[in-house]
N, C-alpha and C positions, 0 to 999 in steps of 0.2 A: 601144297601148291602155293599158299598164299607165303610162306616164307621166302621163296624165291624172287617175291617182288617184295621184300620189307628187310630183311638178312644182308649185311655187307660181307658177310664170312661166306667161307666155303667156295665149292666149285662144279661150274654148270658147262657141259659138255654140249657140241655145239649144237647138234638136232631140239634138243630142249631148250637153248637158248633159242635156237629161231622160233621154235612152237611156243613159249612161253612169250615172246615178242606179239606175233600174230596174236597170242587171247588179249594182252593186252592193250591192242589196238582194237580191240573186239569188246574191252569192258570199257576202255575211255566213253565211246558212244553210247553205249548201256548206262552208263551212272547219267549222262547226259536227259537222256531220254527219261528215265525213273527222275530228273531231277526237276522238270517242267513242271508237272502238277504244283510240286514244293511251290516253287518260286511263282507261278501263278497264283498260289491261294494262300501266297503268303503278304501281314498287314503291308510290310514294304518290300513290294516285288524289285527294288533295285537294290537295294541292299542284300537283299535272298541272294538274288542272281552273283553278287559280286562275290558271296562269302560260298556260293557254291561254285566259282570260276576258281578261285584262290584253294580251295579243297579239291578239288579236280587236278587241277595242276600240281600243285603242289605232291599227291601220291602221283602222276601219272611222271615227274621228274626223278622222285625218289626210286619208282620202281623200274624205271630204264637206267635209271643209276645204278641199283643191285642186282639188275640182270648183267650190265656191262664189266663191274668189279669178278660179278664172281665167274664174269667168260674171261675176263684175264686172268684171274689165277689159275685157272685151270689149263693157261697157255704159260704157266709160273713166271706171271709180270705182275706187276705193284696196280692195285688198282688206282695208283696215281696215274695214269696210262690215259685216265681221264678226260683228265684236261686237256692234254695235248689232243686228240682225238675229236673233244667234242664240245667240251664248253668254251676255250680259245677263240676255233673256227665259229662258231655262236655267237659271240659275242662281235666279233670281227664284221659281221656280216653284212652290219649297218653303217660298215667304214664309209670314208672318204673315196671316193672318185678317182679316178687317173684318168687325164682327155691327152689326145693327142691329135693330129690332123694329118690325114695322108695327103691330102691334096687341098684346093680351095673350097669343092664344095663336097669334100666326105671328111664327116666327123666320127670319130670311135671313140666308146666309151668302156673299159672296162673298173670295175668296184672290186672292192673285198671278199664281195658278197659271191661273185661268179667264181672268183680267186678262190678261196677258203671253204667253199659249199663242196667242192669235190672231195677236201679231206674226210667230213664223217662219210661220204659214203664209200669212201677207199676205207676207212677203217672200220665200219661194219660189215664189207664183203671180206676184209680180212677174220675179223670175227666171227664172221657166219663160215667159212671158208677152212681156217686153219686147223689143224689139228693139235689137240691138248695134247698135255704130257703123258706118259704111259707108268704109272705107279705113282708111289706118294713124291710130291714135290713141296717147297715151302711152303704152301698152304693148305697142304692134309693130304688125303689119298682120295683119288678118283671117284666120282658119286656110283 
């Protein structure tokens, strides 16, 4: 199980992709929780805290990274697929503003953020959603 969140290789079909999603929104809070006492009883509780936020994140990126690589290959696409998908709109998300004005006194706003936030979740209902390829394709044969 633990290679499915640590492994760029290979290919995850979609019901264990979604299940292996869910546990890992189930252990982010878990290392959380096991992490408290740490960081309370430790000499420098900000420094604990910071170096257990950076280690938290840092696996809880990686391992929605190697769930999402090896759900596209098993849909036989590059796990460069990525980016477009997910880190782009991510990044995007703290864009700049667009105002416009319908009238004198209504003002509209819409950002990046409303713009670009609907891509990951079109492209994980596509994820969760589509079906893999049926026998070996360029990156091995079916788990």
């Amino acid at each position: 199980m633990l290679e499915a969140y640590i492994a760029l290789s290979g290919r995850l079909r979609r019901w264990r992709f979604f299940l292996y999603s869910v546990v890992l929104w189930i252990i982010i809070p878990v290392l959380v929780l096991l992490a408290i006492p740490l960081v309370d009883n430790a000499r420098y509780p900000f420094a604990a805290a910071l170096i257990v936020i950076i280690a938290i994140g840092v696996f809880w990126t990686w391992a929605g990274l190697a769930l999402v690589v090896k759900r596209l290959h098993d849909l036989n696409k590059s796990g460069w697929h990525y980016l477009w998908m997910f880190l782009v709109p991510g990044l995007l998300t703290g864009g700049v503003s667009f105002h416009w004005t319908r009238s004198a006194d209504a003002h509209w706003s819409i950002g990046y953020g409303q713009v670009t936030g609907i891509i990951p979740l079109i492209a994980t209902l596509y994820l969760i959603c589509a079906r893999g390829s049926d026998g070996r394709n360029d990156y091995g044969y079916p788990p």
